[in-house]
C-alpha positions in Angstrom: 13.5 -4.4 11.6 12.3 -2.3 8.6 11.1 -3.6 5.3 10.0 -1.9 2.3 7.5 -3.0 -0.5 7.9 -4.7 -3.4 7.2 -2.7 -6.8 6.8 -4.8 -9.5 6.4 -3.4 -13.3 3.0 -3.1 -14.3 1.4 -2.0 -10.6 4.2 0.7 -11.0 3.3 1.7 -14.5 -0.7 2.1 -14.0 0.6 3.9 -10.5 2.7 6.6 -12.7 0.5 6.7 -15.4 -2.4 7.9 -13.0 -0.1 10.4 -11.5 0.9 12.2 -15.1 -2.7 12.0 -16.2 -3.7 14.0 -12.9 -0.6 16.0 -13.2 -1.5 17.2 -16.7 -4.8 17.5 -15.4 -3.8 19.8 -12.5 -1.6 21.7 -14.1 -3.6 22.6 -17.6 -6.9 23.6 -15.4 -4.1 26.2 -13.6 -2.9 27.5 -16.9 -6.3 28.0 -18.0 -8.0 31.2 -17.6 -11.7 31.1 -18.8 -15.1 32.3 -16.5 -15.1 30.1 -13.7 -11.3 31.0 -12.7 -11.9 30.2 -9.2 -13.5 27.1 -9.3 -11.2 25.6 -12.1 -8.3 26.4 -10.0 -10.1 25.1 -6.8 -10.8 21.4 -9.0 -6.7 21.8 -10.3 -5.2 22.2 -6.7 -7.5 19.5 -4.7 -6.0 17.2 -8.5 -2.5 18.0 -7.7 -3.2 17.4 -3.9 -4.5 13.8 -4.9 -1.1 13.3 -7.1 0.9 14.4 -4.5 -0.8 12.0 -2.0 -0.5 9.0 -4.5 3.5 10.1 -4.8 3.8 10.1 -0.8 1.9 7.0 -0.3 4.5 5.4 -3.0 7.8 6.7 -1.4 6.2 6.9 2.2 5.1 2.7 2.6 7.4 0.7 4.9 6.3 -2.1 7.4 8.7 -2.0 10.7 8.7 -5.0 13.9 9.0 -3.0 16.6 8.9 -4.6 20.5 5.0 -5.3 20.8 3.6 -4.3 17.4 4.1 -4.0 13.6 4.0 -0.6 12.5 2.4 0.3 8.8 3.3 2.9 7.7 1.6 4.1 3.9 1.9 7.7 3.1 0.3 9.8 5.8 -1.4 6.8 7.7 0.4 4.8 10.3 -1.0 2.3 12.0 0.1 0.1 15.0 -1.0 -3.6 15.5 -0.1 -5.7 18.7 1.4 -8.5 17.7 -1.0 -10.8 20.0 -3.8 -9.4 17.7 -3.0 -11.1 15.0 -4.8 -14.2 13.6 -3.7 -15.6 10.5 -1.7 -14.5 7.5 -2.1 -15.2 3.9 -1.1 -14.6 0.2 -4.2 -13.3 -1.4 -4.9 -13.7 -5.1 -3.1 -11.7 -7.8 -5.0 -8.4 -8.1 -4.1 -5.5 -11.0 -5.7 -2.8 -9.1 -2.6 -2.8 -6.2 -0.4 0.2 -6.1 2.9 -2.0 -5.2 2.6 -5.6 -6.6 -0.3 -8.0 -7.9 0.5 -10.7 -5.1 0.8 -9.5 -1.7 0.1 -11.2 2.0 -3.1 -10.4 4.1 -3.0 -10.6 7.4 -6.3 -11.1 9.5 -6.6 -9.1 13.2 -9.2 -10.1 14.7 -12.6 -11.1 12.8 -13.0 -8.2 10.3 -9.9 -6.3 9.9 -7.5 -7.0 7.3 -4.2 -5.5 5.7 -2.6 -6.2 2.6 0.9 -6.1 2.4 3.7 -6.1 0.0 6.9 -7.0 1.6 10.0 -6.4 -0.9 11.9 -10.1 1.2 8.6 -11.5 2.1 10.2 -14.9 3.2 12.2 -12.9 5.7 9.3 -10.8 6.8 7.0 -13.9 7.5 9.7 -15.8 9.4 9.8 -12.2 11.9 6.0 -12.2 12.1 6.2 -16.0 13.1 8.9 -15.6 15.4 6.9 -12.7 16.7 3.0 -14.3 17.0 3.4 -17.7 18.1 -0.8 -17.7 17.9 -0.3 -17.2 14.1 -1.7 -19.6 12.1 -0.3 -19.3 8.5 -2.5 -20.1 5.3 0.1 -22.1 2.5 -0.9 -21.2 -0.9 -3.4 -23.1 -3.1 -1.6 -26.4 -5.0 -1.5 -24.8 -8.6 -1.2 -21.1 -7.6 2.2 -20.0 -7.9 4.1 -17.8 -5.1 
């Protein structure tokens, strides 16, 4: 079962605006043709690499159950964790500085490792990952935060 992120307004906004800004960066350090050519292009070319990475990382996320593990998948990265791993899930604090949405879930592996997700039907993916991880224990929400 795949699931996609959420992408709610104002993550997506700051997310796009970053991407023109190094866009016009890129692109107007190519155009330009002062001393220092080589290095000014160099500077453009690693900016429009870093634009293109955000764009891939945006189109590229998706979380998928598969038989013993979870699969992330964000961009370029993927990474595989057994379901028995898992220790505990929770919804973390709303944060402006997310590419995806301001409330997302973390879920603990182990002592130390964490990853926060975004689910777009986060109901229905927590119900899989409970269904899936027995051991999990799962955090409610704080009584006056809002879900």
């Amino acid at each position: 079962m795949k699931f996609v992120p959420k992408r709610e307004l104002l993550p997506a906004l700051n997310t796009w605006l970053i991407v023109g800004f190094l866009l016009a960066g890129g692109i107007t350090g190519l155009r330009n043709d002062e001393e220092d050519w080589i290095i000014r292009h160099i500077v453009s070319v690693l900016i429009l690499l870093t634009a293109a990475l955000i764009v891939w990382i945006w189109s590229g996320t998706s979380y998928t159950f598969g038989q013993e593990h979870l699969r992330i998948k964000i961009g370029p990265i993927v990474k595989r964790i057994p379901y028995r791993k898992l220790s505990r899930v929770r919804h973390t604090e709303p944060s402006p500085m997310s590419l995806f949405a301001l409330r997302r879930i973390e879920l603990s592996v182990g002592a130390y490792d964490c990853y926060q997700l975004a689910p777009k039907q986060e109901d229905r993916f927590l119900e899989e990952l409970c269904e899936r991880c027995p051991q999990l224990i799962v955090e409610q929400a704080a009584a006056g935060s809002e879900r």
